[in-house]
Residue, then its C-alpha position, 0 to 999 in steps of 0.5 A: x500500500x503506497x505511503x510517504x515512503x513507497x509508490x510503484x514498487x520503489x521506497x524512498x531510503x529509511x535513513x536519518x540521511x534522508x529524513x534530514x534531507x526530505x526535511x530540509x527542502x520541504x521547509x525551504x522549498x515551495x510544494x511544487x519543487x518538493x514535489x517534483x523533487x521527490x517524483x524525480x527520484x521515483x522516477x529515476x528509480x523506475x527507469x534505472x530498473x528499467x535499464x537494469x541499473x544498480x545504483x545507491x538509493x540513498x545518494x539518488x534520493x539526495x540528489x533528487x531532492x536537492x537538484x532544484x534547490x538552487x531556483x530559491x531566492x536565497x540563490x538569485x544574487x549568485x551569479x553563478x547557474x543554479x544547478x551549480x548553486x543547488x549542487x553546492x548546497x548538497x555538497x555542504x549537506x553531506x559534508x557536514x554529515x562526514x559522507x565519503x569524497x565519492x559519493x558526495x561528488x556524485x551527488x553534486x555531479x548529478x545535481x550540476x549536469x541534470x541539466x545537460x542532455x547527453x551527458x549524464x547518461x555515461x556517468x555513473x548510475x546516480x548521474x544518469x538517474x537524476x538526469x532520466x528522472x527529471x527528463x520524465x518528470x518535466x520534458x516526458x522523456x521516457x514517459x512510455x517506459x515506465x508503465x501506466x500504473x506506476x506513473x500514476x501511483x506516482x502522481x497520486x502521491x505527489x500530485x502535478x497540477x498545472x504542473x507545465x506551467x508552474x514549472x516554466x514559472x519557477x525557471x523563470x524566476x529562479x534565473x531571471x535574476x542572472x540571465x548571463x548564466x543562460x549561456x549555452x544551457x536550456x535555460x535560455x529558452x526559458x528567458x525567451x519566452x518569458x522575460x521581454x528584451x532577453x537576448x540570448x548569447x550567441x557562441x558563434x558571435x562571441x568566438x568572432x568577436x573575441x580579441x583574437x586577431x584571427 
């Protein structure tokens, strides 16, 4: 029977590692980002079965549940993209809970390139799930590999009203702040279409007009 804790087969890590993780983004996140957060981890769940993956679940879920804490308004003044921000703070999370150098590296790698497509997908399972979870979550990106029934025992766990366009909203505000760093990542489509005057770097123009005489 699905609870906080299960949903399609895949139970979120009974650890005081996790606990203290769902606790710190569920006071510090809005419930649209918690939420998508934690179907990011079902999901990704879902789809390293899927491709008979062995990944550690705990470190996925930490992953999961931080890869979006960057968009917060703590993080506008920044300067620096918020997967980078959000990767940090899971950095300093583990650290100051004395997780081994590894597996926090694979934690802020996963959390950094989540939004990077092609990429993740080599790297170690944790990598490439966090990617696969938020690939299916936001863009539906392996939405028919994971089954009917498990996508809804999902959704009825943590629901996704208006969930496209709440979304969109959050990127909007979460790098309106700082649109230099757009800069080649998918997040520039965000500001185009939703911040008026936004212009997107251009890398071809930026090699041409560099100070290099040729």
């Amino acid at each position: 029977m699905a609870n906080d804790f299960s949903a399609a087969g895949v139970q979120v890590p009974d650890s005081k590692l996790a606990g203290e993780a769902t606790q710190l983004v569920r006071d510090t996140t809005s419930d649209l980002i918690y939420d998508h957060s934690r179907r990011v981890y079902f999901f990704g769940s879902l789809q390293g079965r899927n491709r008979d993956l062995s990944f550690d679940p705990e470190l996925l879920y930490v992953a999961a549940m931080f890869h979006d804490l960057g968009l917060g308004e703590p993080f506008h003044g920044s300067g620096r993209r918020f997967e980078v921000d959000g990767a940090d703070e899971a950095r300093r999370f583990l650290q100051a809970r004395s997780v081994p150098e590894d597996s926090i590296r694979r934690v802020w790698t996963a959390i950094a390139l989540h939004t990077t497509p092609g990429v993740p997908e080599f790297m170690e399972p944790e990598v490439a799930l966090v990617t696969a979870g938020v690939e299916t979550d936001v863009l539906g990106i392996g939405y028919d590999e994971i089954s009917e029934a498990e996508r809804s025992a999902v959704v009825a766990l943590h629901p996704r009203p208006d969930f496209k366009r709440r979304i969109l909203d959050a990127f909007t505000e979460g790098v309106r702040p700082k649109p230099e760093t757009t800069f080649g990542n998918v997040k520039a489509d965000v500001l185009a279409h939703y911040v008026p005057g936004f212009e997107r770097g251009d890398f071809v123009r930026t090699i041409l007009d560099s100070p290099w005489p040729e």
